[in-house]
N, C-alpha and C positions, 0 to 999 in steps of 0.2 A: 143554107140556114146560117144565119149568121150568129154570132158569138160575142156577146160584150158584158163579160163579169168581173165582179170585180177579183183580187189578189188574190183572193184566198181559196175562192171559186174557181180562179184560172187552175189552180196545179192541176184539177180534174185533168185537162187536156193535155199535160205532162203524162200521168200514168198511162193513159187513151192514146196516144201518139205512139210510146213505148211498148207497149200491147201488140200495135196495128204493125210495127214496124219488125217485133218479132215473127208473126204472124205471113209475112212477108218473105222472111229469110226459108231459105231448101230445109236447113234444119232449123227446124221451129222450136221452143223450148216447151210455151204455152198453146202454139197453133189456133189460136184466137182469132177467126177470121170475122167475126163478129164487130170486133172494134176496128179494123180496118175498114170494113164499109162505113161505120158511123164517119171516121176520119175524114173520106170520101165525102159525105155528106152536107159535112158544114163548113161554111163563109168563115176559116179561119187560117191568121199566118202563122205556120204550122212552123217555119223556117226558125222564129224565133226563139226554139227549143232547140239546144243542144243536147243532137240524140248519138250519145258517143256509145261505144259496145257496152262495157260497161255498166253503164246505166239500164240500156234495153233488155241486157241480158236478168239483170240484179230482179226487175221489175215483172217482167212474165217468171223468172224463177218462183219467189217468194207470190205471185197469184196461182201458181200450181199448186204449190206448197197446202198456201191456207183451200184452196179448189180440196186439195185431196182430205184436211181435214173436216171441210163440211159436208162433202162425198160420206165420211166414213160413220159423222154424228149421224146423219139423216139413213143410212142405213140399218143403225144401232135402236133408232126413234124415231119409227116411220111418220109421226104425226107429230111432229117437233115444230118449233116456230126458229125460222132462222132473222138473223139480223143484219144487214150488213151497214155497219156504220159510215159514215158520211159517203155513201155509195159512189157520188159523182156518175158515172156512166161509165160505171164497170159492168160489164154483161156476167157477171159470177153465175148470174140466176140461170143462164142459158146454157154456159157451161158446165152445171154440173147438173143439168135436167133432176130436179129434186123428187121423190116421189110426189104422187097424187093427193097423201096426206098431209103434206110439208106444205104449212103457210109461212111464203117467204114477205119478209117486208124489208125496203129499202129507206132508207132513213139521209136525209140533207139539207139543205137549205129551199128555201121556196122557189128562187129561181131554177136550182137545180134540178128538183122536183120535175116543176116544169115543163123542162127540156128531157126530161128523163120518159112522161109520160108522150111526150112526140115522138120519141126516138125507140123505145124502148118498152113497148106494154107489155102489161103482165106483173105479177106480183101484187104485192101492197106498196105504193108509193108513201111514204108516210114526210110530212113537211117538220122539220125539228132542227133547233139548235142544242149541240150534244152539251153545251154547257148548260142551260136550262131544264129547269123540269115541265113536264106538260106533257111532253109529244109519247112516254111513254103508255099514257091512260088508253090511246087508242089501239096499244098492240096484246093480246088474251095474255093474262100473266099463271096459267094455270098448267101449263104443258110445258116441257122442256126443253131450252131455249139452245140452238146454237149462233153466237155472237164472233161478229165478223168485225176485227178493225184494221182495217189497209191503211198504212200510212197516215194515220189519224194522229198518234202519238203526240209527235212533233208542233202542230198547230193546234192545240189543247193549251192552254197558258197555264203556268204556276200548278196546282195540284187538281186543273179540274177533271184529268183522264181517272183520277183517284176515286174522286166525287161522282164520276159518272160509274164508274166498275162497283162503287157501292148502291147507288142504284137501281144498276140492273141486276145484282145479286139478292135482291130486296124483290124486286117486284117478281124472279120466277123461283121454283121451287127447285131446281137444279139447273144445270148443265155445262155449256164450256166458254169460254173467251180464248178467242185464236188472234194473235196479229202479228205483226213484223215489230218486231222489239228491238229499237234505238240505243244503241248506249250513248250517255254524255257527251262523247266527242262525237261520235256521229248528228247527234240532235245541231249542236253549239256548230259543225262543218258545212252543215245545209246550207247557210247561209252565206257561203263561199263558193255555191257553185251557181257557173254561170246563168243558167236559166232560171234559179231561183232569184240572185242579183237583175235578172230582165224583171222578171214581173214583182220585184218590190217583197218577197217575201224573206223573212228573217225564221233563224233554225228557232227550233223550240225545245221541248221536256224529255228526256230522256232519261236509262236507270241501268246501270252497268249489272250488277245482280239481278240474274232471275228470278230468284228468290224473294227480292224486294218486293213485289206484289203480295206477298202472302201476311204482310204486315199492314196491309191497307184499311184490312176494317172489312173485307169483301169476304170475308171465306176465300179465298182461291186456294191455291192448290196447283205447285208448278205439277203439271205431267207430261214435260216436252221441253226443251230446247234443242232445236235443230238449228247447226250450224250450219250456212248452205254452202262453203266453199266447200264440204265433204262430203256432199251430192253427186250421186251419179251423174245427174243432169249436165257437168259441171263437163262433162266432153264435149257438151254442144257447144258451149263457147266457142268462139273465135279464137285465132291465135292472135297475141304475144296472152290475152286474157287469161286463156288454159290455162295457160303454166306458168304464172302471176298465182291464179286464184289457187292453185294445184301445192304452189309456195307456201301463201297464207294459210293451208289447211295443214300443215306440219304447227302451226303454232296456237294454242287455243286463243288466246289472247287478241290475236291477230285476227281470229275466225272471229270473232265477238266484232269486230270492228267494223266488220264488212254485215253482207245482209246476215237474221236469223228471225226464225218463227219461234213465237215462244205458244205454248197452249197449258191452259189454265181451267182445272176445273174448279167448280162452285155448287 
């Protein structure tokens, strides 16, 4: 199946490639064999992504991460509506087999969409650009929402991740936002790595305090910053990464720099 999106579209097959490529390794982090067969699947040069440890490792890290916080909402609120923001063709919905009362919806752009509905059924596909309003009217705003943002942060321009968290704090009557939370340098450094410099994309918005969300106008409510260099998980690693990442987890500062999940109730 072949593949022709544009820039913004493309990083989908960045996280999708990282996934499959974990997925692959004896020890797996994520164990995602899901998105290795999509990978398999489609008409695309896959070579053009630098997939360094690092990277593969940071990226099925932080989707277990937020996997195990929407594991634990949907246990909490069996008949919750879950979200996952610009989904791309993350299999989340697979992996964490949601109860029978859990309406999950997947949320992206229409090509995305798409491709997602070929590849991928099941769920609510829902067609939306996160910076406009609309696509929200389609999803039950009466039940308790768990809200998924992977890697979304970053390609949100200016304050619109803010506008959006207000939102969706407006349209349900509770529940949580989970995502991998950028600081500043991390947002502004994106744009120095090489596979982002291939496909033309520049770094985006990021917020050094976790705390800063809670000033937004959303209700939130940190209840989580997990820094992931101080993750068990963090033995799977490869070496010289271990004990690199094993380094930066003696300094908070440092830990903030690399990946972390922030979660946020509402």
């Amino acid at each position: 199946m072949t593949i022709d999106f544009p820039p913004v579209q493309e990083t989908l097959l960045l996280t999708l490639y990282m996934r499959a490529l974990d997925g692959r390794l004896p020890r797996s982090i994520l164990g995602d064999k899901h998105s290795d067969d999509l990978v398999r699947r489609l008409d695309y040069d896959f070579s053009r992504i630098k997939a360094s440890p690092s990277l593969v490792a940071a990226t099925a890290l932080r989707a277990k991460k937020l996997d195990e916080a929407v594991r634990a909402f949907c246990a909490a609120h069996p008949s919750c509506v879950v979200l996952d923001l610009g989904c791309g063709l993350d299999t989340r919905m697979q992996r964490c087999a949601p109860p029978e009362g859990v309406d999950w919806y997947d949320i992206d752009y229409p090509d995305v969409i798409e491709l997602r509905r070929r590849l991928l059924p099941g769920g609510h596909p829902v067609v939306g650009d996160l910076t406009e309003e609309g696509w929200l009217d389609e999803i039950p705003g009466d039940r308790p929402a768990m809200i998924v943002a992977d890697g979304v942060l970053p390609f949100l321009p200016g304050t619109a991740f803010q506008e959006l968290a207000r939102r969706l704090a407006r349209h349900f009557p509770a529940g949580e936002l989970a995502l991998n939370g950028y600081t500043n340098f991390a947002g502004w450094s994106m744009r120095f790595h090489p596979t982002m410099k291939a496909l033309g994309i520049r770094g985006g918005e990021g917020f050094d305090d976790p705390r800063e969300p809670e000033q937004w106008g959303a209700g939130l409510r940190l209840i989580e910053e997990q820094l992931l260099t101080r993750v068990p998980e963090v033995d799977l690693f490869p070496q010289p990464l271990r004990a690199m990442t094993r380094a930066m987890a003696l300094s908070e500062g440092l830990s903030r720099q690399g990946t972390r999940i922030l979660r946020y109730g509402f």
